[in-house]
N, C-alpha and C positions, 0 to 999 in steps of 0.2 A: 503365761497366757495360753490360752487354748479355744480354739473354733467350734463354737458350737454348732448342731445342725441347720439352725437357721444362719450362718454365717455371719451371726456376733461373735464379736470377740470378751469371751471373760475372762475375769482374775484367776489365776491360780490361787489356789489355796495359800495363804501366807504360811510362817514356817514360824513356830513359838517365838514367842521375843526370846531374846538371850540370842547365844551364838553364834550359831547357822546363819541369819540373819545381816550379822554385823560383819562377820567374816563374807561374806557373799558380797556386799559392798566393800570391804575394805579387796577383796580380790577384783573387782569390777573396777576398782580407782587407779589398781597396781597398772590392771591391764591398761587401760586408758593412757595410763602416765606412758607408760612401755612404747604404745601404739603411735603416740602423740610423738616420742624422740624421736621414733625409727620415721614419721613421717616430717619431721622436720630439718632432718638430717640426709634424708632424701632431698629436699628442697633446697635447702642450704649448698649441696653439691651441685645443684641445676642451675641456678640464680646468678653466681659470678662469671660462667666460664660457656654461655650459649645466648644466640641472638640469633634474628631473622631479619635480616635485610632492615627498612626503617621503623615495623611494625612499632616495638618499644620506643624510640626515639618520635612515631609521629603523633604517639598519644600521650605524650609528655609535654611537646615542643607547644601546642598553644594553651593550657593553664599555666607551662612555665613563662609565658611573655606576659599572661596577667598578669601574674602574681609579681614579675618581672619589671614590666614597663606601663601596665595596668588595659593592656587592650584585652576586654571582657566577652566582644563577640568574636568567635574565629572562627561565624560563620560568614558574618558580613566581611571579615579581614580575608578570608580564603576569597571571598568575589571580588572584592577586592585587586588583591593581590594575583588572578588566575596564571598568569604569565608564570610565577614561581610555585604554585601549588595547583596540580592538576589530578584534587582528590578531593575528596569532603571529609566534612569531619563527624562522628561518632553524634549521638543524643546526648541534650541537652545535661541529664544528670551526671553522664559519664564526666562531661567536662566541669560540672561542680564536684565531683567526688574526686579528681582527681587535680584539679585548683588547690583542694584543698592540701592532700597530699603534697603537691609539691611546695606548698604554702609551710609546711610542718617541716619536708627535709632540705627546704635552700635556707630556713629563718633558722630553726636549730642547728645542723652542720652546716650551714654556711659553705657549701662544696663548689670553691673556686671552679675545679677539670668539670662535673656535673654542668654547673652554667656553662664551660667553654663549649661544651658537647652538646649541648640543646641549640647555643646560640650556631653553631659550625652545621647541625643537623638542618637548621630552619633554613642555609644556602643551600644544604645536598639536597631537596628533595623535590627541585624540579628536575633533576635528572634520574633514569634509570639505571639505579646504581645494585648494585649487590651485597651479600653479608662482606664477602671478602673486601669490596671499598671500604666501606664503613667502617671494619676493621683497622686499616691501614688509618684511616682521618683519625682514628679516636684513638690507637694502640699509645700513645705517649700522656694518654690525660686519666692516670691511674681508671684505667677500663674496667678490673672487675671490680672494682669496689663499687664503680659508678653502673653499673649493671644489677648489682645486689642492691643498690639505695632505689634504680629507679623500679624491680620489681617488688622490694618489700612491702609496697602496700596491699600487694595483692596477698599475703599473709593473714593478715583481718579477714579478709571477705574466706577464705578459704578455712577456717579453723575456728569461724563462727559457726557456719555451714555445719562442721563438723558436728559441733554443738550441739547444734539446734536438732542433727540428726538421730543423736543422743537422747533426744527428748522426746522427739516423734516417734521413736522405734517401739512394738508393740509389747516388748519384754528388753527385760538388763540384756540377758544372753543375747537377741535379735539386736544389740543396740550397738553392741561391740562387733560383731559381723558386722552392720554396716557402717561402722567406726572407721573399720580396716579397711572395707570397701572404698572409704576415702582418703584414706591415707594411703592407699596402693591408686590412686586412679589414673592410669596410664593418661588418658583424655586431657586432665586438670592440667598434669605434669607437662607435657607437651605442650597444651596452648598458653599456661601462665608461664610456667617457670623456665620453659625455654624459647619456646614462639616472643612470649610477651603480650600476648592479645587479654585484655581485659573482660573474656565473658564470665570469669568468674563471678562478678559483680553484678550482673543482672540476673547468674541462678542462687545469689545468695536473695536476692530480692523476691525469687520464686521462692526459696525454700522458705525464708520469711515468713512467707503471704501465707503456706502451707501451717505453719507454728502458730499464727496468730487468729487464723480461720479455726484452729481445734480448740486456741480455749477464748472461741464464742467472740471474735471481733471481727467481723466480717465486712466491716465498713474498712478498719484497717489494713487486711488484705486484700481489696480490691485498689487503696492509695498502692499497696507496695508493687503487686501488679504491673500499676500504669507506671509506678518510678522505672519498672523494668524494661519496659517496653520505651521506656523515654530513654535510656539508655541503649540499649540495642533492640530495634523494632519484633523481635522474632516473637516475646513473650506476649506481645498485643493481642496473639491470640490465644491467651489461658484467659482474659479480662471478661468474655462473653459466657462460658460456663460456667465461672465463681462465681455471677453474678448470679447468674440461675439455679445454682446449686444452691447456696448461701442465703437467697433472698427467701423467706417465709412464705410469703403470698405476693404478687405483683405491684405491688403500692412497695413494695423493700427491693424486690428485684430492680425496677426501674430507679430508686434511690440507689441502689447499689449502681448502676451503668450512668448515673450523674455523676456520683461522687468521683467513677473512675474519669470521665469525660473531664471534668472539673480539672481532677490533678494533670490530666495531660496538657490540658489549653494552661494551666497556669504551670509548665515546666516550659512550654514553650513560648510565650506570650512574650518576655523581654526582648529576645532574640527577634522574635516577628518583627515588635513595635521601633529598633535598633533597624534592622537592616530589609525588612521586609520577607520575601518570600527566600531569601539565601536560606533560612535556616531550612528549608521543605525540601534542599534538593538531600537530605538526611533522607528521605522517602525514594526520590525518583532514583538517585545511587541503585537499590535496593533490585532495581529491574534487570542490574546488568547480569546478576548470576540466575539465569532462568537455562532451560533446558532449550534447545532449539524446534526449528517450526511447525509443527502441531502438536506436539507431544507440552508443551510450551500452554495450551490450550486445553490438553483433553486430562492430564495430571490436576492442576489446580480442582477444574472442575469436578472429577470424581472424589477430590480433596475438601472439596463444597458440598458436595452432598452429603456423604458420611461427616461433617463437620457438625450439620444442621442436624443428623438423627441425634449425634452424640449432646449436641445444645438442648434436645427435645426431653431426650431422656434426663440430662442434669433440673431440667425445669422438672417433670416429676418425680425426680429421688429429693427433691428439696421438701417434699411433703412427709418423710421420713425421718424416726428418729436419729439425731445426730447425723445428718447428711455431711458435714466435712467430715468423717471418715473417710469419705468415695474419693475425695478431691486430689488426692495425691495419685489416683489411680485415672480420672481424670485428665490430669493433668499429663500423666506420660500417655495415654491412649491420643490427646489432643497435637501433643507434639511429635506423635511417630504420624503422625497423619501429616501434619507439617513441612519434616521430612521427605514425604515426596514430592512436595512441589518444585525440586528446584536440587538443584545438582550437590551431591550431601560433600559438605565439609567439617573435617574433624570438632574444630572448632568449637562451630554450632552445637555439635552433640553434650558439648558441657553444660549447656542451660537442662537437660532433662535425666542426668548424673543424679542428683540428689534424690529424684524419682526413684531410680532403679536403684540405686544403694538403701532404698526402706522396703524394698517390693522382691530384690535377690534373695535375701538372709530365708523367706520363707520359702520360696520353690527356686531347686537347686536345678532343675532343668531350663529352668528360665536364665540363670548364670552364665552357660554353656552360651545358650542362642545370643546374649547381649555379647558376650567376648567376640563370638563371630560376626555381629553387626561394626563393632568396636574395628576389627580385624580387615572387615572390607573396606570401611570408610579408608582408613588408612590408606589402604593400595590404591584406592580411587583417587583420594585427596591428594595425599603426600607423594605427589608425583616428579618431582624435583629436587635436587642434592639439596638447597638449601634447607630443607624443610624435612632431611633424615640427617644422617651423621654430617651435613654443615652445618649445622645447629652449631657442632664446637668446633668453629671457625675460632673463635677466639681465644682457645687456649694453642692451635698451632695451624695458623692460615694456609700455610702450602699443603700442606698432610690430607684436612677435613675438608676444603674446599672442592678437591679433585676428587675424595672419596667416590664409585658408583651409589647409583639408587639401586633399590631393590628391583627397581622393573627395568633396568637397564642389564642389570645381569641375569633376569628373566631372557629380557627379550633376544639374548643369544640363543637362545633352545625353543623358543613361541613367538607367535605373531602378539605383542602385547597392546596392540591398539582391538586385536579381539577379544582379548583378556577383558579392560576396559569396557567394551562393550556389552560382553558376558556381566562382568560385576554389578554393572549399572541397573542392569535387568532383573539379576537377581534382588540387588538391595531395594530397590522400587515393589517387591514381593514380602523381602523381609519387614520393611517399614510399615507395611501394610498387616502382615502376620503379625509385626508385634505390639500393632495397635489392640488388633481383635485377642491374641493371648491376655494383653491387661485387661480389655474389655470382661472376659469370660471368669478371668482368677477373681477381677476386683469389682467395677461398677456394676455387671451383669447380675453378680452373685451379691450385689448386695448386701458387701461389705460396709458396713458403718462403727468401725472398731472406735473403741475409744482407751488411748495407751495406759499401760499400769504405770504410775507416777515413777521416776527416776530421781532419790532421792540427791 
């Protein structure tokens, strides 16, 4: 593929049938298989032998009592219950896609220690415990095995993802770049396979929404979307510029912010009708990670503004031919804008991954600046043992528990609460740079690619 000067993207000239051709795929397939081991074999190393405090065990603990003893809301059961659970729990979808999961590995394996573990988790988790407790409760109830059953589902969501990246990529050779780009992704690696946080799942839902908007279902990526956002609230804000990107004329646009409306009030409509407004406190949670007092006020809102240019402009690139080309560029411009609302956590960074793995492979300067974004969250976020080398508390509790952080061996030679402060300021710069960097490469420029098929 190659950019022409109006900034379509066209075919390369195909290459005669016969050889060249078939060899070019059958070497594209090698790589792939190649890429796909070394990333599963990375995974496979992560998955038995690292944990965080209750993160995996609390987004287990109530689909396993469904599927268990059949209680369906655990939102109404957390209000319930507040005296032992002083958290809330995850979107609605998360807990049907993961109902279902534990529905597949308690009926199939049958894993006696797995149920001991969830039922002994649902006692620990009104107290403030740490990776090292938990270690201790569960060390006798074969641990890693039960650590690899509860993260393999995130497997699926992650090497679909892959997939589908495979298919959105603008040529074979860009496609394998950001093949690897996934199967190297420090961010993924850390929140699924060692944290345990399940946002892989609502940026498979984004990348989705991205695959199914390029061949012409635009109604269906505006459901997947809202399934994202019904899952972990942060994607709710891609659902207003698919809409406008997507929609033809405004009689489609406004059908498009139905349909997405629609899917949300019916992911969460049981839950309401069940227990009333417990399931909303999934929203009001939401407020607790803000930045403090006025900064709290004046980020969102310069976050509002440029939200609104960037919605104005998806409204007329939609007048354009093949307008989801822009959407993937969209999409990460809308989420570094995001990003500054509110105190950056690595985590989160995973929902706009699949973004930047189709947008790196072509400018190599843009690689450099996300590693360094990637590089700050960390020092920002991962400010605690548990959450660097206590990760593998569970292959040798006394050892990895005591381990330093990184900013604790800083902060013998720096004041690192100014460190902190310095990063904070800068990333609130970058997030905003690298909003306008996609802006100028992809939507500005009036990129409307449309990818050479991957056979």
């Amino acid at each position: 593929m190659r950019m022409s000067d109006d900034c379509h993207y066209e075919k390369e000239p195909r290459a005669k049938r016969g050889g060249p051709t078939k060899q070019s795929q059958k070497k594209l397939l090698r790589q792939i298989i190649k890429w796909t081991v070394i990333g599963l074999l990375i995974r496979f190393t992560l998955m038995p032998f690292t944990m965080h405090s209750r993160d995996l065990v609390f987004i287990n603990y109530f689909p396993f009592i469904f599927v268990e003893k059949g209680i369906w809301d655990p939102y109404g059961f957390i209000t319930s219950n507040s005296q032992y659970f002083g958290m809330v729990y995850y979107g609605p979808v998360l807990f049907f896609i993961m109902s279902i999961a534990n529905f597949i590995i308690i009926k199939l394996f049958n894993p006696t220690t797995l149920i001991t573990i969830l039922e002994l988790s649902g006692r620990m988790m009104s107290e403030s415990l740490t990776t090292l407790d938990y270690v201790h409760a569960f060390s006798n109830l074969d641990f890693f095995k039960n650590l690899f059953l509860m993260k393999s589902p995130y497997l699926i969501f992650d090497f679909f993802i892959g997939w589908m990246l495979l298919k959105l990529a603008l040529s074979k050779d860009l496609a394998l770049k950001s093949y690897k780009l996934w199967m190297l992704n420090i961010v993924v690696l850390h929140s699924a396979y060692m944290v345990g946080q399940a946002d892989l799942i609502p940026a498979l839902f984004i990348t989705a929404a991205l695959y199914v908007a390029w061949v012409k279902r635009p109604y269906f990526s505006v459901v997947l979307l809202s399934l994202a956002g019904a899952t972990k609230l942060f994607p709710y804000i891609l659902v207003l510029p698919a809409c406008l990107l997507l929609g033809e004329g405004w009689k489609k646009k406004f059908s498009l912010m139905f349909t997405a409306a629609a899917t949300t009030v019916f992911s969460y409509l049981p839950f309401y009708l069940s227990s009333g407004n417990s399931v909303f406190t999934f929203f009001i949670s939401s407020r607790i990670a803000q930045y403090a007092g006025i900064t709290k006020w004046i980020l969102p809102g310069i976050s509002m503004v440029l939200y609104s240019l960037v919605c104005t402009s998806a409204a007329k690139d939609s007048r354009k031919p093949n307008p989801e080309g822009s959407l993937v560029y969209y999409f990460a411009v809308v989420m570094f804008l995001g990003y500054m609302t509110f105190p950056a956590k690595l985590r989160y960074f995973v929902y706009i991954t699949p973004a930047l793995a189709l947008i790196i492979p072509q400018y190599k300067k843009f690689s450099i600046f996300t590693l360094s974004v990637i590089l700050m969250i960390m020092f920002q976020s991962l400010t605690h043992r548990g959450v660097q080398l206590g990760l593998f508390t569970p292959l040798n509790p006394a050892y990895f528990s005591n381990l330093p952080t990184i900013q604790e061996i800083m902060g013998r030679f720096v004041n690192i609460e100014i460190c902190y402060k310095v990063v904070a300021r800068i990333l609130l710069l970058i997030f905003l740079t690298g909003a306008w960097w996609v802006w100028r490469i992809g939507v500005k420029a009036g990129a409307c690619a449309k990818k050479e098929a991957l056979c």
